[in-house]
C-alpha positions as a printed Julia matrix, in Angstrom:
533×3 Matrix{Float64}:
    0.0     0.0     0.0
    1.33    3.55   -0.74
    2.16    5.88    1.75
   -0.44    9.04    1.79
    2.41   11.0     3.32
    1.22   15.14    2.33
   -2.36   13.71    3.19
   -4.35   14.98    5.92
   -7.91   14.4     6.9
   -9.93   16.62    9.07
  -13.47   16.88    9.8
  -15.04   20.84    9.71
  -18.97   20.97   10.22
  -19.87   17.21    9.43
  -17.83   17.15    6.13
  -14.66   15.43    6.11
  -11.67   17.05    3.83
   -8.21   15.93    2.08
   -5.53   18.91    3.01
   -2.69   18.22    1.05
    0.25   20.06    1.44
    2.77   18.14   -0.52
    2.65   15.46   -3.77
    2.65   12.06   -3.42
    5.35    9.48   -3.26
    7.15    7.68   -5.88
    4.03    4.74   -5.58
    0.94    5.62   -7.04
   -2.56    5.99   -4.62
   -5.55    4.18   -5.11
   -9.08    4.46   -3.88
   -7.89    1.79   -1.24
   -4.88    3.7    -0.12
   -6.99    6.79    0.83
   -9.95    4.42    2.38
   -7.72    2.89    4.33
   -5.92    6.01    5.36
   -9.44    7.54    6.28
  -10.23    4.55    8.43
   -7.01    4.98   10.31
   -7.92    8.71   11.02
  -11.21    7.83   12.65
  -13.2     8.55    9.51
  -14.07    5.32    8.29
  -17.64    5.04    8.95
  -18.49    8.08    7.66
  -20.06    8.33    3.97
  -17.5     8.75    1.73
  -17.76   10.4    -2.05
  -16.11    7.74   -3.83
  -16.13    9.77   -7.28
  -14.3    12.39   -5.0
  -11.61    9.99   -3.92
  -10.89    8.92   -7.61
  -10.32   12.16   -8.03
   -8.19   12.5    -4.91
   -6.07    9.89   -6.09
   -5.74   11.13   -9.89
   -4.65   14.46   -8.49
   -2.2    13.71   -6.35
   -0.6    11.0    -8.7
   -0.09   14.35  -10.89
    2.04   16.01   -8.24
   -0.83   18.22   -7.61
   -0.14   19.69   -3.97
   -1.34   22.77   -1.93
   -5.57   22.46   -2.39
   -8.71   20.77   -0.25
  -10.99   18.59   -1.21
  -14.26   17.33    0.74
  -14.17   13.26    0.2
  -17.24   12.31    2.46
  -19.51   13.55    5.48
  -20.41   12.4     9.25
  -24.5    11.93    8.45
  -26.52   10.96   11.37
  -29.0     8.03   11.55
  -32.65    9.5    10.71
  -35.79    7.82    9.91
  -39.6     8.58    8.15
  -42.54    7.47    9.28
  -46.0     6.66    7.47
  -49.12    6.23    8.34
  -51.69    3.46    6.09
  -55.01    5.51    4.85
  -56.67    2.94    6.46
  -54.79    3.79    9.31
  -54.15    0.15   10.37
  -50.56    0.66    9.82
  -47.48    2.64   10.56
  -44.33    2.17    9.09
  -40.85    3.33    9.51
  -38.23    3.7     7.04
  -34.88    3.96    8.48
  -31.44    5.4     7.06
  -28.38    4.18    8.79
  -25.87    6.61   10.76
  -22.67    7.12    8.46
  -20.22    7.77   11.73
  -22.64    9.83   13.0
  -25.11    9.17   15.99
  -27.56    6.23   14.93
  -31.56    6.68   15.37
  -32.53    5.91   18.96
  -35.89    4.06   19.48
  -37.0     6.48   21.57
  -37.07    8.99   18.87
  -39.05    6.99   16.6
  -41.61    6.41   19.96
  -42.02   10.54   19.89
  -42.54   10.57   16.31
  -45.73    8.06   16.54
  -46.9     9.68   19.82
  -46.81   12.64   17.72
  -48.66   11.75   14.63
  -51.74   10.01   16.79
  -50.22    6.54   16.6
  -51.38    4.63   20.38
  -52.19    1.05   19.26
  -49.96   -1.99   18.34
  -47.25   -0.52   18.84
  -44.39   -2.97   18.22
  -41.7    -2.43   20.79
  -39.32   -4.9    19.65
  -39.33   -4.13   15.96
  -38.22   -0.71   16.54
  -35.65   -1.67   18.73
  -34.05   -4.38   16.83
  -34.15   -2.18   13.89
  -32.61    0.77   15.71
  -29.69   -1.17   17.05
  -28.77   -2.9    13.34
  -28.18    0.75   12.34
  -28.68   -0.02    8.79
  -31.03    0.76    5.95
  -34.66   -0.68    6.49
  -38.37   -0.48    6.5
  -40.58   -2.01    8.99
  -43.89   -1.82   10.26
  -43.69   -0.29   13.29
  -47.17   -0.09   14.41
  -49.99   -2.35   13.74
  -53.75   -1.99   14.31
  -56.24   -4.87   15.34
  -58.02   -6.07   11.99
  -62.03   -6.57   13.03
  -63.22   -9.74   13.15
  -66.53   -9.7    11.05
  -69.65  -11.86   12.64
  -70.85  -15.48   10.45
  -73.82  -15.2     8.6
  -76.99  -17.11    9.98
  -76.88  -20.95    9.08
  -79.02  -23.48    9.04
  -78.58  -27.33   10.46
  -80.91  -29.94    8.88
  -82.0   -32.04   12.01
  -83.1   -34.71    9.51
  -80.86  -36.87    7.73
  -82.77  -38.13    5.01
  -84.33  -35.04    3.76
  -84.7   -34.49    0.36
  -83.18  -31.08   -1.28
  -84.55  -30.24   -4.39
  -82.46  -27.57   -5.09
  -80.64  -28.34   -8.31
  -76.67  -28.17   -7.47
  -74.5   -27.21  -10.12
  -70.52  -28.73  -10.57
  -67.78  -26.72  -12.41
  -68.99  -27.83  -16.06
  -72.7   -26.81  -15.0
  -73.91  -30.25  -15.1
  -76.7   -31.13  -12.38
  -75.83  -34.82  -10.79
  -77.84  -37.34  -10.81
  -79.93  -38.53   -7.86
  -81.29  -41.77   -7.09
  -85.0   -41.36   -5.72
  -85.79  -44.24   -4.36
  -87.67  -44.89   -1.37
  -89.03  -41.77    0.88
  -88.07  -40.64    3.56
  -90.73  -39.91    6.48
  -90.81  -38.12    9.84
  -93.66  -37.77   12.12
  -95.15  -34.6    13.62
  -93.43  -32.99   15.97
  -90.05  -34.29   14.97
  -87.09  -31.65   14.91
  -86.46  -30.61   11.59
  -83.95  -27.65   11.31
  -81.96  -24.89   13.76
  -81.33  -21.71   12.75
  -78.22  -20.64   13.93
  -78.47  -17.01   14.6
  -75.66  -14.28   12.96
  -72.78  -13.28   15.04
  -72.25   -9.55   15.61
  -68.36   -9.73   15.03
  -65.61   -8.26   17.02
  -64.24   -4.62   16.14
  -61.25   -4.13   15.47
  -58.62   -0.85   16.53
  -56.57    1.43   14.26
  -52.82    2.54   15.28
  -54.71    5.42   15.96
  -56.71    4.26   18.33
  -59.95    4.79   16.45
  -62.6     2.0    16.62
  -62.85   -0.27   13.16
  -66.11   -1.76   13.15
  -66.9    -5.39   11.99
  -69.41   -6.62    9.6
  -72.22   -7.82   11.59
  -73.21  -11.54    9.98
  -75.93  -11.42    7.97
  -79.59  -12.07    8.97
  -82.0   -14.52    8.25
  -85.3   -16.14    8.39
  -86.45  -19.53    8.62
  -88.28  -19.42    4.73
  -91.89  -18.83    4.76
  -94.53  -19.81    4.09
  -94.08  -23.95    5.03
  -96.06  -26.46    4.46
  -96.56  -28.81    7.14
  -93.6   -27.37    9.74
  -93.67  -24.99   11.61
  -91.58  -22.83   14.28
  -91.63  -24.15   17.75
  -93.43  -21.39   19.86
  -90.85  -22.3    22.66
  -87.77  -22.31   20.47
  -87.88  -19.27   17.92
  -84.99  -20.89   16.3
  -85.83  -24.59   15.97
  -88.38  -25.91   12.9
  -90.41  -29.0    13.93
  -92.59  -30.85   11.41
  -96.52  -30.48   12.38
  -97.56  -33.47   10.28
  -96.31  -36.81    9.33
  -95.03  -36.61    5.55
  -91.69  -36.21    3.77
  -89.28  -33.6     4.74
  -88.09  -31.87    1.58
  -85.71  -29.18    1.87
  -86.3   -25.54    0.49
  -83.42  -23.57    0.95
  -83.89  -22.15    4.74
  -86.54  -23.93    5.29
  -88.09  -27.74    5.56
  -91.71  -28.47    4.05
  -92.92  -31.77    5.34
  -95.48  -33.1     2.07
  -97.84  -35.95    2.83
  -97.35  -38.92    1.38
  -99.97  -41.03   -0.54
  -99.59  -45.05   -0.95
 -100.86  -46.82   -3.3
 -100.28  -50.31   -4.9
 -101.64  -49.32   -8.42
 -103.43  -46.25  -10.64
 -106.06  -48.22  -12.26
 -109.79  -47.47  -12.66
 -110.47  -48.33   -9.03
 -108.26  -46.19   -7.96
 -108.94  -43.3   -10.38
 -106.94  -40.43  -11.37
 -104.89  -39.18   -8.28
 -104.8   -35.1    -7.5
 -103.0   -34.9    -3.99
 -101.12  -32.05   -2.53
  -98.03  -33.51   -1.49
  -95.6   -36.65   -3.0
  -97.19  -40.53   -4.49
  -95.97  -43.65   -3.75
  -97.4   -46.18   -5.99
  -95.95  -49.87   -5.52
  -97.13  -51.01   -8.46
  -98.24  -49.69  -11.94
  -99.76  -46.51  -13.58
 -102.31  -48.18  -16.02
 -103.25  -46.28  -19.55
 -105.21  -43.34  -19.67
 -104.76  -43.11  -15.63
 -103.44  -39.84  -14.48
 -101.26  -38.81  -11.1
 -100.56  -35.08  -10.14
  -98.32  -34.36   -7.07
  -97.11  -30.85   -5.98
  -93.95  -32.73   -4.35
  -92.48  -36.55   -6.2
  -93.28  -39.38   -7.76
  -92.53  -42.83   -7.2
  -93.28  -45.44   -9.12
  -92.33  -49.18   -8.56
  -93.67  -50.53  -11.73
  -94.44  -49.76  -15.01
  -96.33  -46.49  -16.57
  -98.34  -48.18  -19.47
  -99.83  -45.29  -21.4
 -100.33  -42.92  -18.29
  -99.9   -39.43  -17.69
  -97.53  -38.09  -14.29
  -96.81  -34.33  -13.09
  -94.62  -33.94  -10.29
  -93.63  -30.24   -8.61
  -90.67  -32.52   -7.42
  -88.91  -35.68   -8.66
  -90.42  -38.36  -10.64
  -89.12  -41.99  -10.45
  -89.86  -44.73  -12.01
  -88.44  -48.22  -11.1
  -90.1   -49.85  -14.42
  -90.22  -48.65  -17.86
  -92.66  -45.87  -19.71
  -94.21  -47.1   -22.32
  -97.06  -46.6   -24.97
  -97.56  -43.0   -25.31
  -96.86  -42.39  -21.44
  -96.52  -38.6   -20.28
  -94.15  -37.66  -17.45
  -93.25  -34.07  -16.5
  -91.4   -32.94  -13.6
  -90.56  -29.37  -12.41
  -87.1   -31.43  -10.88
  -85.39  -34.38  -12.21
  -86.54  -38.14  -13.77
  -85.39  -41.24  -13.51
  -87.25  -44.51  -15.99
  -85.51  -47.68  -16.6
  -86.25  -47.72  -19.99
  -88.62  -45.7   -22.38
  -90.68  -46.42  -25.77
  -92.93  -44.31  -27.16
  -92.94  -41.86  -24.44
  -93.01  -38.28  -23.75
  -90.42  -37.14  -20.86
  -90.31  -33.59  -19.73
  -87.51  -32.91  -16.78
  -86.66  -29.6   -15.2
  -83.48  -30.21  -14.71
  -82.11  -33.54  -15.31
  -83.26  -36.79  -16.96
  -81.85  -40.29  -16.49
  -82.54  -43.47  -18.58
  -80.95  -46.57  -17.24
  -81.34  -48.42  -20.26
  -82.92  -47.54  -23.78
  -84.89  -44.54  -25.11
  -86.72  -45.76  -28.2
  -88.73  -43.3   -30.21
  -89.17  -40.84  -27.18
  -89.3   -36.73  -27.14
  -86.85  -36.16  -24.25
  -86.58  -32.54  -23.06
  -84.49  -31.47  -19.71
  -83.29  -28.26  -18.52
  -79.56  -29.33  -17.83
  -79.35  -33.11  -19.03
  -80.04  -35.91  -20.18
  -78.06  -39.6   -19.65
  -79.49  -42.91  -21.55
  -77.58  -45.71  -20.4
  -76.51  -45.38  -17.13
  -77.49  -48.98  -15.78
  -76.14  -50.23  -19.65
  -73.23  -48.75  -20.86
  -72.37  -50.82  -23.28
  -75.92  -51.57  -24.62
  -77.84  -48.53  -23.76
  -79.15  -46.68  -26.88
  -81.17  -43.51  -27.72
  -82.75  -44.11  -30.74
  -85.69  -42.33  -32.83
  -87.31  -39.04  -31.7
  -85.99  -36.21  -30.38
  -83.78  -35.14  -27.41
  -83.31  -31.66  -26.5
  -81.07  -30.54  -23.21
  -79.01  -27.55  -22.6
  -76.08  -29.06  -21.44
  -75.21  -32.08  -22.48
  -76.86  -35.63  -23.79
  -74.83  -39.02  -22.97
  -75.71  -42.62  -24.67
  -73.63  -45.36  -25.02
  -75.21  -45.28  -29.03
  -77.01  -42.74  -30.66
  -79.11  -43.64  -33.55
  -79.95  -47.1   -35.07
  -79.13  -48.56  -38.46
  -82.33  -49.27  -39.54
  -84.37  -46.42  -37.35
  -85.83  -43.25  -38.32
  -84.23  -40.2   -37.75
  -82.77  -39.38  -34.45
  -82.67  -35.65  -33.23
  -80.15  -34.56  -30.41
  -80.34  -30.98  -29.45
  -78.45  -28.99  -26.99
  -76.64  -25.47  -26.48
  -79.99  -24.01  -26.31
  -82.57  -22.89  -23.03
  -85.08  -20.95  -24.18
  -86.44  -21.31  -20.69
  -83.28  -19.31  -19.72
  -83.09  -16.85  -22.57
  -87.06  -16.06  -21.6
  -86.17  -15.57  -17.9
  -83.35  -13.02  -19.28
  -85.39  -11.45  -21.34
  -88.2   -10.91  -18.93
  -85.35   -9.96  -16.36
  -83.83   -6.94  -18.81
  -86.92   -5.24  -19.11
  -87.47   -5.32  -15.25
  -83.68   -3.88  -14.86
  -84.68   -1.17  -17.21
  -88.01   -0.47  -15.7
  -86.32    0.12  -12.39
  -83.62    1.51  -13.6
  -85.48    4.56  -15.55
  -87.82    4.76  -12.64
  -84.42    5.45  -10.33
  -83.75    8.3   -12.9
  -86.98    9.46  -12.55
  -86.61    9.89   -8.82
  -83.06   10.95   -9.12
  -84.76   14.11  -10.74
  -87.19   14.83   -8.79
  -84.69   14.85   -5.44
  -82.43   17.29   -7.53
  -85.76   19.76   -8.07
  -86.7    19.58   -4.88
  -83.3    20.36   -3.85
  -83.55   23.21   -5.84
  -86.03   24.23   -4.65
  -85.01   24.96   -0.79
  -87.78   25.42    1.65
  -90.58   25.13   -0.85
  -89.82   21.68   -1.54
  -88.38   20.6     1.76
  -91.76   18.83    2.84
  -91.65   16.16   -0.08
  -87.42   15.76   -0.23
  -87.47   13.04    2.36
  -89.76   11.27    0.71
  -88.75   11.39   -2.52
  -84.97   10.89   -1.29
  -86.15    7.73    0.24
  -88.32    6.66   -2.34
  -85.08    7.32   -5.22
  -82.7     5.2    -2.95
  -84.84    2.3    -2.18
  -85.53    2.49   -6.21
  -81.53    2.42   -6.2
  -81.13   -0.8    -3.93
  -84.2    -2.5    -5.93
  -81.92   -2.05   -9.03
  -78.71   -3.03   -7.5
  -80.61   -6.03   -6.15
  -81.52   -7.32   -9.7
  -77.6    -7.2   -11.11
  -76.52  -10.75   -9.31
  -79.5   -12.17  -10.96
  -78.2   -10.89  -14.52
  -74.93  -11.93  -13.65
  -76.18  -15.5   -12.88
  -78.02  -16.06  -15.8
  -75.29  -14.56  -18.21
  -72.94  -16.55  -17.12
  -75.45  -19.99  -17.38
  -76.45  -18.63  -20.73
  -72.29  -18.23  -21.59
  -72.28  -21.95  -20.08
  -74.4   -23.0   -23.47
  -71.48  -22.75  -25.83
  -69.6   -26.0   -23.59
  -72.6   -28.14  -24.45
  -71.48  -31.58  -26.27
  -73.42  -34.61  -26.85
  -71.32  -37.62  -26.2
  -71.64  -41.33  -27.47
  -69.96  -43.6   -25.62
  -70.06  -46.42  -27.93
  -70.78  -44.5   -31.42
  -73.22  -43.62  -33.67
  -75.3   -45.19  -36.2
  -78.01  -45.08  -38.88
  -79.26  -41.49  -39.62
  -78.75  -38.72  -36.72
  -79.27  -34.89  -36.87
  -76.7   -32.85  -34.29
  -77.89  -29.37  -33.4
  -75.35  -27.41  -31.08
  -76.0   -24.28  -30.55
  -76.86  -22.84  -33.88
  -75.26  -25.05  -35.95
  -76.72  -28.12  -37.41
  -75.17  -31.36  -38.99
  -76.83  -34.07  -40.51
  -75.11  -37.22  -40.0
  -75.73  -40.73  -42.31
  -72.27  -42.33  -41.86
  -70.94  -44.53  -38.55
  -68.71  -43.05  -36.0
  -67.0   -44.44  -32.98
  -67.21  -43.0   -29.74
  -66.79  -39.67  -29.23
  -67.97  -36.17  -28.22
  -69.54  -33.76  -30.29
  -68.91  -30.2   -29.41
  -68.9   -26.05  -30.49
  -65.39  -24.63  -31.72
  -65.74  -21.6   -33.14
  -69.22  -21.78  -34.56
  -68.42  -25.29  -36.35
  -69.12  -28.56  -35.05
  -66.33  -30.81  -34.29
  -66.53  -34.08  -33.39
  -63.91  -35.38  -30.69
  -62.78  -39.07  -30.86
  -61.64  -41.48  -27.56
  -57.74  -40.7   -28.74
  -58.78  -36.77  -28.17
  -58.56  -35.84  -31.76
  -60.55  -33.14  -33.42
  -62.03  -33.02  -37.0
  -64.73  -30.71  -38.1
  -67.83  -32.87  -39.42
């Protein structure tokens, strides 16, 4: 290392200078020469200029001699401190001490006591940060986050309810249920607790200011119920008030009657009853059942007509001109000849035979034969997706397979719209007349209240309705994933409608999916290849 001999450092308000009186030695300075010359002075920590010592160097390896030059400075620790908008944070940003004095804690406790900060105040941070005496940012202050309150729930007391809500999976496909037998409770048997709303926990700011937690939300056992009712004792406990089934509606249980019968013939005569059927045996021609809740057949439905509010099941098959329609789902072992009309889903275990099929989400043929099961003749129309092991037959009529299409949907959006834009103008309307009767001071200060009531309960009607849109837009976007898929393949002469697109097929195809790309029709084989038909 060269000597710095002609080299002195002093320190003259904070900044630290070079004297030098004489030139250099024979060796030439570096940066490290002076560095380490200024460390041995006492100036070491301090911030040094290192463009300034380059220059230092240069100069006196020129012989330059007789001038000052500032190289660095003593800087003191110092620190900023922020407060969140939310105010549910403060944080400190600290700036080490370059041989000067580093930032004590206690300085950085004045600073919060001085900008309102009294809550969650972390002690430790501040002090650990303080005596690392180097560059950082840390939250020195935290508040308490609220803790917002659970919404009311609901506990079904009943195991073998039935829910006929339809539940949707990711590809907006209902699932199949199997009906079966019914389940039964007797009167005055628990049915459902309500679980009341928590009010949540507020929280605090660093500021000390209260942050107040969303109370959960509020709700009602649904109403009205048929044959439950809410124990007089027990606000929040349902009990059934009749023997029946218990058949969930959303935050409720309805408890339906149930009706037994071992056939629908003429002795029996056509059946009208206000609550779910059980018949053990068959539904003969021309006879007629109507339920407001299910279904259930154990036998056969030769030529008869059923309407269920529910579920309609039917352990046999439906046959020779038989009706069924169901505002839920249906489930036939095998059907010829029939007409099947399912709100939501539609299950065939075996073969559907010159049927007109219709269901709001889906339909399956097949599902107790799926190597065998076929759907053949007619017409089947769902919005989702239709599933046979075959579709078609080689010496059948034509078969008809429909789906990307609800016009139950697109008439529920439709009819929604023009309530959205009812509301909506009628929220203009009032928006109006609050601004006139603004204007108008103390001539129209009698009606304001009213009308500024009136205008934002117009507003919240309107806001209510958007979800709803959003909903069905996004089930009527779901259309454009419908496919029909043949497990097996297809055969004989079969006309594929998807969407708006329509493709009439006379030529044999292994199994497969047919689906929408793009506006065309593709049809997807087992290996996952694609090929526009």
């Amino acid at each position: 290392m060269a000597e710095c001999s002609g080299i002195h450092f002093h320190e003259a308000a904070g900044c630290v200078l070079a004297q030098v009186d004489a030139a250099a030695g024979p060796s030439p300075l570096t940066v490290d020469d002076l560095r380490a010359a200024l460390a041995a002075a006492g100036f070491g920590e301090c911030l040094l200029d290192e463009a300034r010592l380059a220059g230092l160097a240069m100069r006196c390896n020129a012989r330059e001699s007789g001038f000052s030059l500032q190289v660095g400075e003593r800087r003191n620790g110092d620190f900023a401190l922020f407060v969140d908008a939310d105010e549910m944070h403060a944080r400190a940003t600290l700036t080490a001490a370059r041989g000067g004095n580093p930032v004590c804690a206690e300085e950085i406790f004045v600073a919060l006591g001085a900008a309102g900060v009294v809550h969650g105040i972390d002690e430790a941070a501040i002090r650990e940060a303080c005596a690392g005496n180097a560059d950082a940012s840390f939250v020195a202050a935290r508040g308490e986050a609220p803790v917002d309150g659970v919404d009311t729930r609901f506990e079904m007391l009943v195991d073998d309810s039935r829910d006929r809500t339809p539940r949707m999976n990711e590809q907006g496909l209902i699932d199949f249920r199997d009906l079966g037998a019914i389940p039964l409770v007797s009167a005055g048997q628990p049915l459902m607790r309500r679980v009341p709303p928590t009010p949540g926990s507020a929280g605090r700011s660093v500021r000390g200011g209260v942050v107040p937690a969303r109370p959960g939300r509020n709700e009602a056992f649904a109403s009205p119920l048929l044959g439950a009712a809410i124990d007089p004792d027990d606000p929040d406990l349902l009990r059934a008030q009749v023997n029946g089934q218990p058949v969930r509606c959303g935050n409720g249980v309805n408890v339906e009657q149930v009706l037994r019968l071992r056939d629908v013939d003429l002795a029996s005569g056509n059946i009208h009853f206000d609550g779910s059927v059980h018949v053990a045996g068959e539904v003969m021609p021309g006879m007629k059942v109507h339920a407001t809740g299910d279904i259930v057949v154990g036998g056969t439905v030769d030529g008869g007509e059923l309407d269920a509010g529910g579920d309609i099941s039917v352990s046999g098959g439906v046959i020779a001109q038989a009706v069924l329609h169901a505002g839920g789902s249906v489930s036939v072992r095998f059907a010829e000849n029939a007409r099947i009309c399912a709100g939501a889903a539609l299950s065939v275990g075996d073969m559907a035979l010159q049927c007109d099929l219709l269901a709001g989400n889906q339909i399956a043929v097949g599902t107790a034969a799926p190597t065998r099961g076929r759907l053949s003749g007619g017409t089947a129309r769902a919005a989702m997706r239709i599933a046979a092991p075959f579709f078609g037959h080689p010496s059948g009529g034509v078969t008809l397979l429909q789906a990307g299409v609800s016009p139950q949907l697109e008439a529920q959006y439709r009819e929604l719209m023009q309530r959205i834009e009812a509301q909506r103008a009628e929220e203009e309307k009032l928006q109006k007349l609050v601004q006139h009767l603004g204007a108008l001071g103390d001539k129209g200060a009698q009606m304001l209240e009213r009308a500024r009531a009136s205008w934002q309960h117009a507003v919240q009607t309107w806001a209510q309705l958007l979800p709803e849109k959003e909903a069905l837009e996004r089930q009527l976007a779901r259309l454009r994933e419908a496919t029909l898929v043949a497990g097996v393949g297809v055969t004989g002469a079969v006309d594929v409608v998807l969407g708006q697109r329509t493709l009439r097929l006379r030529q044999t195809l292994e199994a497969g999916t047919f689906a929408e790309r793009a506006g065309q029709c593709v049809f997807i084989d087992a290996a996952g290849v694609e090929r526009i038909l």
